[in-house]
C-alpha positions as CSV (number, residue, x, y, z in Angstrom):
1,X,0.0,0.0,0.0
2,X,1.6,3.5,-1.0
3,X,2.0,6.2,1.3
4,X,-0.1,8.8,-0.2
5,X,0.2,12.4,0.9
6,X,-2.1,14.3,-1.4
7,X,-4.6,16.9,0.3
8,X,-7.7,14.2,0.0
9,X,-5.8,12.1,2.2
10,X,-6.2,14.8,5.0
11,X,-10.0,13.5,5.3
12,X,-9.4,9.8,4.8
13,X,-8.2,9.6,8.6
14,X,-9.2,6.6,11.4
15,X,-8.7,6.6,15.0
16,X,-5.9,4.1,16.2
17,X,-4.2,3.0,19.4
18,X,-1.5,5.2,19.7
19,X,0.6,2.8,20.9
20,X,0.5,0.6,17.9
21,X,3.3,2.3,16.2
22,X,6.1,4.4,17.5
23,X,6.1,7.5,18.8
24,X,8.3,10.3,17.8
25,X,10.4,11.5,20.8
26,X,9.9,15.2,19.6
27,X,6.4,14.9,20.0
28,X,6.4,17.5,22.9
29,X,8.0,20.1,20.4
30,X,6.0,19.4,17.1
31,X,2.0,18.5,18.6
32,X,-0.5,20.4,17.3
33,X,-4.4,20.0,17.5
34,X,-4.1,20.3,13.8
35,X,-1.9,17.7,13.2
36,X,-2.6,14.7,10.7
37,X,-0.3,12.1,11.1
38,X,0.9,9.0,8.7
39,X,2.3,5.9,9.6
40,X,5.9,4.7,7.7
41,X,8.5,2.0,8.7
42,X,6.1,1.6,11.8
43,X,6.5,5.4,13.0
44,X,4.0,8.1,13.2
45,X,5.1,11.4,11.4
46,X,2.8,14.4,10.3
47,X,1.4,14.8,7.1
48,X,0.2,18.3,7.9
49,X,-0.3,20.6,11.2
50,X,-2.5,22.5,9.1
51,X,0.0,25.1,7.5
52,X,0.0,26.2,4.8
53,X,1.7,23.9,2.5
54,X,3.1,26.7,-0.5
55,X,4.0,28.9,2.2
56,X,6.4,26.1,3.3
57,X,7.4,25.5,0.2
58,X,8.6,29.0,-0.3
59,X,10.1,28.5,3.1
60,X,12.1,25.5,2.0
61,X,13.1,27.4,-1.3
62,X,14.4,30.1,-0.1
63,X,15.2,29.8,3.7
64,X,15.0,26.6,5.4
65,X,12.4,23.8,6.9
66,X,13.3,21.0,9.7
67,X,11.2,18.2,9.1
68,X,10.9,15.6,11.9
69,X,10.8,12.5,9.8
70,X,9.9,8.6,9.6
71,X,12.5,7.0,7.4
72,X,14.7,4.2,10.1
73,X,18.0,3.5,10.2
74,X,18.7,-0.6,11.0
75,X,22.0,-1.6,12.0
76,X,23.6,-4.0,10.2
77,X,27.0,-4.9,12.2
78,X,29.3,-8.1,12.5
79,X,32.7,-9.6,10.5
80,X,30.2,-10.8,7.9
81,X,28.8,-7.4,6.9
82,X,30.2,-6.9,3.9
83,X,29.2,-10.4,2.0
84,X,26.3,-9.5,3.8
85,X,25.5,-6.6,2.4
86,X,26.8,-7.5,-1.2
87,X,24.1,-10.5,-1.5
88,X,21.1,-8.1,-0.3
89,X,21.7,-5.0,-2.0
90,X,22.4,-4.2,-5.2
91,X,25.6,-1.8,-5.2
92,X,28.8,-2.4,-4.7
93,X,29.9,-2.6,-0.9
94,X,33.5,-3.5,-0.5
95,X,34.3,0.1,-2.0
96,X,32.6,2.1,0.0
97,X,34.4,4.3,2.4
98,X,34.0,5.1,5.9
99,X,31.8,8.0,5.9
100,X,30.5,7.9,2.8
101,X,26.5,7.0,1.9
102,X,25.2,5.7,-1.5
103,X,22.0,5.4,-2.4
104,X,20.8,1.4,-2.7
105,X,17.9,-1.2,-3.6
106,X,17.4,-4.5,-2.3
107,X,15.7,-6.2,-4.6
108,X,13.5,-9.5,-4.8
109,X,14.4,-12.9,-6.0
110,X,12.5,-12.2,-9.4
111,X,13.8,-8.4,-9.8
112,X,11.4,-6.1,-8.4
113,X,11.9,-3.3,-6.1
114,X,12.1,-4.1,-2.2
115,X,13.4,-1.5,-0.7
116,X,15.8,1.7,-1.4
117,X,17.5,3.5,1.1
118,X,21.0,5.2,1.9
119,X,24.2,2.8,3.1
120,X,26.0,4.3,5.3
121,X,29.6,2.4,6.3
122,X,31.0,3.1,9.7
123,X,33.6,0.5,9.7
124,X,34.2,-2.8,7.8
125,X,31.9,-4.4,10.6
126,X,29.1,-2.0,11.2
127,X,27.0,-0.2,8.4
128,X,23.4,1.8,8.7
129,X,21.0,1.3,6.0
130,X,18.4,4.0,6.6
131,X,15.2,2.5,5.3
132,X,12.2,4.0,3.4
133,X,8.9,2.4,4.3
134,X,8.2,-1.6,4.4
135,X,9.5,-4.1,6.4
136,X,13.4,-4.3,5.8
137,X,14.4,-5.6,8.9
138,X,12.3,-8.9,8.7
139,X,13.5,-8.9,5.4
140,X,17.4,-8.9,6.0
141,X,16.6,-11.3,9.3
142,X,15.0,-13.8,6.3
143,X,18.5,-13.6,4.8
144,X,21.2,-13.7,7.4
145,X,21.8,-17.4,7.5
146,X,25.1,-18.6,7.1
147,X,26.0,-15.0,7.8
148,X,28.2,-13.9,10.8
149,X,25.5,-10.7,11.1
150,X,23.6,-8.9,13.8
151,X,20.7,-7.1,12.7
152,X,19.7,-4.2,15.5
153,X,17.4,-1.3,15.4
154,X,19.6,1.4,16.8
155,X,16.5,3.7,17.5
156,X,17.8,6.3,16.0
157,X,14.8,9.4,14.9
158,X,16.0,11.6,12.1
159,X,15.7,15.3,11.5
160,X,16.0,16.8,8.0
161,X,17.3,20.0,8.1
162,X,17.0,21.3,4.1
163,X,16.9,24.5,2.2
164,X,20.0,26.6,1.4
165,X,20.1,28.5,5.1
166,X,21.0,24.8,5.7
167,X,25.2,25.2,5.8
168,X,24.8,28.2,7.7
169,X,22.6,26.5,10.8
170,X,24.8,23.3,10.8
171,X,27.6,25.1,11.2
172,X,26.2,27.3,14.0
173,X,24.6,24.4,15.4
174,X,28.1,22.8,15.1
175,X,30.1,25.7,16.5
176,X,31.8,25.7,12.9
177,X,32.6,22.0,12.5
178,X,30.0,21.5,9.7
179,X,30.6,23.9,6.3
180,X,30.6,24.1,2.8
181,X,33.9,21.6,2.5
182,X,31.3,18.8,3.8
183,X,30.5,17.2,0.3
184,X,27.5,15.4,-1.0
185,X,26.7,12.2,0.6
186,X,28.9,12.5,3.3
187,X,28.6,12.1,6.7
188,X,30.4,11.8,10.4
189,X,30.1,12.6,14.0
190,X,29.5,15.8,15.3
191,X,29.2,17.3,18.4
192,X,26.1,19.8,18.3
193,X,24.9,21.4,21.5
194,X,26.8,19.2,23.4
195,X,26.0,15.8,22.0
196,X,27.7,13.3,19.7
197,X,25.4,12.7,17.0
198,X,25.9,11.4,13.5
199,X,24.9,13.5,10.5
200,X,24.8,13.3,6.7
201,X,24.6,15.9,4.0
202,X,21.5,14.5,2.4
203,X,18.0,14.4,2.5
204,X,14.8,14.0,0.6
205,X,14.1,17.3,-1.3
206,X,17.1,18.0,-3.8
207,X,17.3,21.4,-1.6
208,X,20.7,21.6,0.0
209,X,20.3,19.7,3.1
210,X,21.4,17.7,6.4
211,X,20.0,14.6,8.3
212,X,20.8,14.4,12.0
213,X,20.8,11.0,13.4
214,X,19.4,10.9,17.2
215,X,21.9,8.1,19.3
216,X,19.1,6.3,21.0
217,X,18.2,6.5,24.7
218,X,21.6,8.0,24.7
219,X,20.2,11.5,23.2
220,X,17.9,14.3,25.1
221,X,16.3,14.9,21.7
222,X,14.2,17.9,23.3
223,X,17.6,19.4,24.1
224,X,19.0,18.5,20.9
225,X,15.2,20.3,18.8
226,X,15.7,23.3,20.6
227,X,19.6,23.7,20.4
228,X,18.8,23.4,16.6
229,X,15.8,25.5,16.2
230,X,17.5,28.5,18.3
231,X,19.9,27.8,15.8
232,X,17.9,28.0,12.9
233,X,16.2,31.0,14.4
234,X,18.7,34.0,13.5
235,X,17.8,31.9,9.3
236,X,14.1,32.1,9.4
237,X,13.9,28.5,10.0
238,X,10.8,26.9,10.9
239,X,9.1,23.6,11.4
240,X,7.4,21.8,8.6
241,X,5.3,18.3,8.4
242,X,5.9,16.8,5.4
243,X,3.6,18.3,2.6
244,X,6.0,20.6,1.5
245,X,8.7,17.8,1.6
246,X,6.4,16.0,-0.7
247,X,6.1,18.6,-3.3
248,X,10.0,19.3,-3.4
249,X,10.9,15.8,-3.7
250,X,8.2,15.0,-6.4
251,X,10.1,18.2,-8.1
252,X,13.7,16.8,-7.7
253,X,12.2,13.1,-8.9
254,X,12.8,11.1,-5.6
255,X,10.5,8.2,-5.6
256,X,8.2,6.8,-2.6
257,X,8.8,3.3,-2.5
258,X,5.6,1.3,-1.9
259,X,3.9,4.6,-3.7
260,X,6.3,5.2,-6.8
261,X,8.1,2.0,-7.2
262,X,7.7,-1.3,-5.5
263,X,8.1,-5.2,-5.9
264,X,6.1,-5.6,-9.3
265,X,8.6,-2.9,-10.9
266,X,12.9,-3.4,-11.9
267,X,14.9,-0.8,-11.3
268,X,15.6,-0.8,-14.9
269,X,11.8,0.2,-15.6
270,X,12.1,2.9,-12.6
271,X,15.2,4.7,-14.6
272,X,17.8,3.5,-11.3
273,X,19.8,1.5,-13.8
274,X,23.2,3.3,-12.4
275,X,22.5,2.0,-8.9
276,X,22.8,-1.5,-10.0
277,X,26.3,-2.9,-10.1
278,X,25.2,-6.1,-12.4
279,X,29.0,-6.9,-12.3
280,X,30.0,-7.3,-9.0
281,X,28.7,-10.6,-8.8
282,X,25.6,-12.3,-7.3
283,X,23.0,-10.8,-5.0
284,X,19.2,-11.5,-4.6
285,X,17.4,-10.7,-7.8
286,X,20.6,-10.4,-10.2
287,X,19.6,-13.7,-12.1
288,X,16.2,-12.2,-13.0
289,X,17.5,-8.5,-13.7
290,X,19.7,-10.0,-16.4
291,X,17.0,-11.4,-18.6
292,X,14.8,-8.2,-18.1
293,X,14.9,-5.5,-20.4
294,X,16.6,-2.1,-19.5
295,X,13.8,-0.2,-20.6
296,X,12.2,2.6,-18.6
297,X,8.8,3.0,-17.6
298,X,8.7,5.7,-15.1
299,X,9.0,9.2,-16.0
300,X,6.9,12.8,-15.1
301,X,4.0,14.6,-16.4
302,X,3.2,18.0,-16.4
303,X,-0.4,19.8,-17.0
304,X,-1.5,22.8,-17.1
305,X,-5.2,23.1,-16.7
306,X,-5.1,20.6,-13.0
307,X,-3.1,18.1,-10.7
308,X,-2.8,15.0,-11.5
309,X,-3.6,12.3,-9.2
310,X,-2.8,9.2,-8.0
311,X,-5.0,6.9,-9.8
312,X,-5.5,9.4,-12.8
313,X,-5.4,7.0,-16.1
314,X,-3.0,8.1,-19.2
315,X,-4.0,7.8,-22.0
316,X,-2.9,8.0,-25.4
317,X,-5.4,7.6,-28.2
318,X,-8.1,5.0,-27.2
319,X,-5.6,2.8,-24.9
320,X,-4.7,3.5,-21.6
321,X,-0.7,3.3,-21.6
322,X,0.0,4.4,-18.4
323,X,-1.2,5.8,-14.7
324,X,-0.3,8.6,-11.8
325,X,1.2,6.9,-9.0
326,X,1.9,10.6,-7.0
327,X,0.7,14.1,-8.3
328,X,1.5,17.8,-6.6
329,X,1.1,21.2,-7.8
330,X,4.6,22.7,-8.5
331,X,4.9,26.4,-7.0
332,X,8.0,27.1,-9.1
333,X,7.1,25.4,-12.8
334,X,3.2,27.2,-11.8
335,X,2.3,23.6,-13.4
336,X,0.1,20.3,-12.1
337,X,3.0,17.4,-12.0
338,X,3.4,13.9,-11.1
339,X,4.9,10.3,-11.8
340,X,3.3,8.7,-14.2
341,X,4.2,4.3,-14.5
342,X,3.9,3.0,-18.1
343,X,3.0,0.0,-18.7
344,X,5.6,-0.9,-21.6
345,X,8.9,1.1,-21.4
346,X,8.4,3.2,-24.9
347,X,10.7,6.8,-25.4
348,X,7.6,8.6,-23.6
349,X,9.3,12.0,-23.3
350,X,8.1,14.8,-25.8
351,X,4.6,12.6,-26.2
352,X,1.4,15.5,-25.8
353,X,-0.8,12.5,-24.0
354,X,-4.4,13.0,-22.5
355,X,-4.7,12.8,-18.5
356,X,-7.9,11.2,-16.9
357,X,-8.7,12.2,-13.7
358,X,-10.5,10.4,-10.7
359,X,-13.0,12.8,-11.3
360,X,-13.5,11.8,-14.9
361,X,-12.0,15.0,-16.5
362,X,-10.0,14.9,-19.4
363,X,-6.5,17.2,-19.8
364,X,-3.8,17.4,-21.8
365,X,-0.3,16.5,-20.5
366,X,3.3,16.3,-21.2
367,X,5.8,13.9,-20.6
368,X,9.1,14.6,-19.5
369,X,12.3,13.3,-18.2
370,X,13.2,13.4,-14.2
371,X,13.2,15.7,-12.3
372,X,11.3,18.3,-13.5
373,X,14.1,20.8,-13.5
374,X,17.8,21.1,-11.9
375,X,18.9,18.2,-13.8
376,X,23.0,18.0,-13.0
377,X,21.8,18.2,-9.5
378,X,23.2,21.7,-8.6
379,X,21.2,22.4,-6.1
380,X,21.6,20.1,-3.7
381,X,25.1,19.5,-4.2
382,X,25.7,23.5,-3.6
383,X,26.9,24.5,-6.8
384,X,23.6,26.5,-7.7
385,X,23.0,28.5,-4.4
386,X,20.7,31.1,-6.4
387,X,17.5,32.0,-4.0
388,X,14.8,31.5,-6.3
389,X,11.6,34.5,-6.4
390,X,8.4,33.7,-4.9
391,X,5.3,34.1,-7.5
C-alpha cells in the first residue's frame, strides 16, 4: 500500500491506538491540535499541522524547513557485513568508504523493487542502511543465515534539516565544525549542543540539506530540537510536516517506494539502472535482472489546466498506456505534475498524452524526463545557491 500524501488524504483519517506504532520523541515540540499524522517504517510522522503547504514550500526554497521525519535506520554490524551486504543490495559494498553513503535497492528474488534507502559504512563491521517504508528488517533477518550478522534497530529518529540556510545552521549548530567543505553524501560525527550525534549531507528534497541522526536512549532529543531550532532561528527556519517535503521531492524526482516504485517494478523500468552494479557478482534478484529489459517505464507529467492524481489514467489515443502513482502542484514550474508508471517502457518523453482524472476529467499532459528541473543536481550538491523569487 503506498503512502499517499495528497490533500484528499487529510480527510481519509481513522482513530488508532497510539501505541501501535512508534512514537516520535519530539512529540512535545512538534504536537498540534491540527496535526494529521501517517504511519511509515512503523513510525507516526505528520502529514500536515495545518499550514499552509506553498508557504512552506517557499520557506524550504528560499530559507530553510526542519522536518521531523519517519524513514529508520537498521543496524547491520558483524565480520560478515560486507558479504552480507553484497548478496542483499544491489551496489557495490566492498568500496565504499568510511563516511561515505550511496544510495541502494534491495531487490527480490524475481527483480522487483524491495526497498531503497541510503548505506551508510562506519567500519568494515558496522554499516546503517536507513530504510524508506516496508518491512526491511524482517527482510534482511530472512536472509542472514550462514552469515556472521547482527541485525539491530539502533533507535535512531531523524531530522532533516534542508533548504540553502542549511550550511549556515549546521555550522552554527556545530560551532563551525559542519561547512561548505562537507560534500555530498557525506557524513560523520559531530558534536552539536553538546552531544555526539551522527549526521549526513542528504535528504529528501534536492534542496541543499542535512539529516541528524538521534543516538538512542543516549540522546535528550528535546535538548538536541531546541539547540537546533534556536539555531535556525537567527535563518528564518521553521518547522514543517511533510507536505511541502512532498512537493519538493516529487520536483527533484525522488521516488516513494511502496507509492512510486515497488516489488512488481525493476529498477531498470524505474530509470535507477546506475544503482545497479550487475558486475560485482551475485546478490538477490541479479539472475532475473539480467533477462529483463533495460527499458524505462517511469517518468513525469506535467499539466496545465489541474493536478494530477494518483490513480489518474494516461491515455494515449483509445488505450490506456499508463497511470499517476503521486501528483503535486509545483509552486515554481506554476504547473500540475506527477509520476506517471507505463505500462511498456516506450521513449515517452516529448509525447502530448491525455490525463484522466478520478473525477472523470480529461486534460492534456506532457511527458518529461526526471526531475522536472535542476537536472545535473546543482542544487543540492551547492553549486547552484541562487534563492529563487516567490510568485
Amino acid at each position: 500500500m503506498g503512502n499517499l500524501q495528497e490533500e484528499s488524504d487529510l480527510n481519509k483519517t481513522i482513530k488508532i491506538s497510539a501505541r501501535r506504532f512508534e512514537e516520535s520523541p519530539y512529540i512535545e515540540r512538534t504536537n498540534s491540535p491540527k496535526m494529521v499524522r501517517g504511519v511509515y517504517a512503523g513510525r507516526y510522522f505528520p502529514i500536515s499541522i495545518g499550514e499552509d503547504p506553498i508557504e512552506k514550500y517557499w520557506l524550504l526554497r528560499q530559507k530553510a524547513l526542519i522536518f521531523d521525519v519517519p524513514e529508520k535506520p537498521v543496524e547491520i554490524s558483524g565480520k560478515d557485513a560486507i558479504p552480507f551486504l553484497e548478496k542483499i543490495l544491489t551496489r557495490k559494498i566492498s568500496s565504499i568508504k568510511e563516511g561515505r553513503g550511496y544510495y541502494s535497492l534491495a531487490c527480490t528474488p524475481q527483480g522487483g523493487i524491495f526497498m531503497d534507502g541510503v548505506i551508510f559504512k562506519f567500519n568494515d563491521n558496522k554499516f546503517w542502511y536507513v530504510q524508506a517504508d516496508g518491512p526491511f528488517e524482517d527482510w534482511l533477518l530472512a536472509h542472514s543465515e550462514n552469515f556472521d550478522v547482527k541485525i539491530s534497530d539502533p533507535k535512531s529518529r531523524v531530522l532533516q534539516i534542508q533548504g540553502p540556510a542549511s550550511i549556515d545552521i549546521m555550522k552554527a549548530a556545530s560551532k563551525g565544525n559542519i561547512d561548505e567543505s562537507m560534500p555530498y553524501f557525506r557524513s560523520g560525527f559531530f558534536k552539536l549542543g553538546g552531544q555526539d550525534l551522527y549526521v549526513s549531507r542528504t535528504g529528501f528534497t534536492n534542496e541543499l540539506g542535512f539529516e541528524i541522526y538521534s543516538d538512542g536512549d543516549k540522546t535528550d532529543h528535546l535538548a538536541l530540537w531546541d539547540h537546533l531550532m534556536e539555531c535556525g532561528k537567527p535563518f528564518g527556519m521553521e518547522l514543517s510536516s511533510s507536505r511541502a517535503m512532498t512537493i519538493r521531492r516529487i520536483e527533484g524526482g525522488i521516488f516513494g517506494n511502496l507509492t512510486d516504485i515497488d516489488t512488481t517494478m525493476t529498477p531498470f523500468e524505474a530509470g535507477l539502472e546506475f544503482f545497479v552494479n550487475m558486475d560485482k557478482g551475485d546478490f538477490i534478484g541479479r539472475e532475473a535482472l539480467s533477462k529483463k529489459n533495460k527499458g524505462t517505464c517511469l517518468f513525469g507529467v506535467t499539466c496545465e489546466t489541474d493536478t494530477p492524481t494518483s490513480g489518474s489514467k494516461v491515455i494515449e489515443g483509445d488505450n490506456v498506456v499508463g497511470h499517476i502513482t503521486a501528483g503535486v502542484p509545483s509552486p515554481t514550474l506554476k504547473l500540475g505534475i506527477g509520476y506517471v508508471r507505463f505500462y511498456e517502457p516506450k521513449e515517452w518523453p516529448g509525447k502530448k498524452l491525455k490525463l484522466e482524472l478520478p473525477n472523470g476529467t480529461i486534460h492534456d499532459c506532457n511527458v518529461v524526463k526526471l526531475p522536472f528541473f535542476d537536472h545535473e543536481k546543482k542544487i543540492v550538491k551547492g553549486i547552484d545557491r541562487t534563492i529563487p523569487n516567490k510568485p
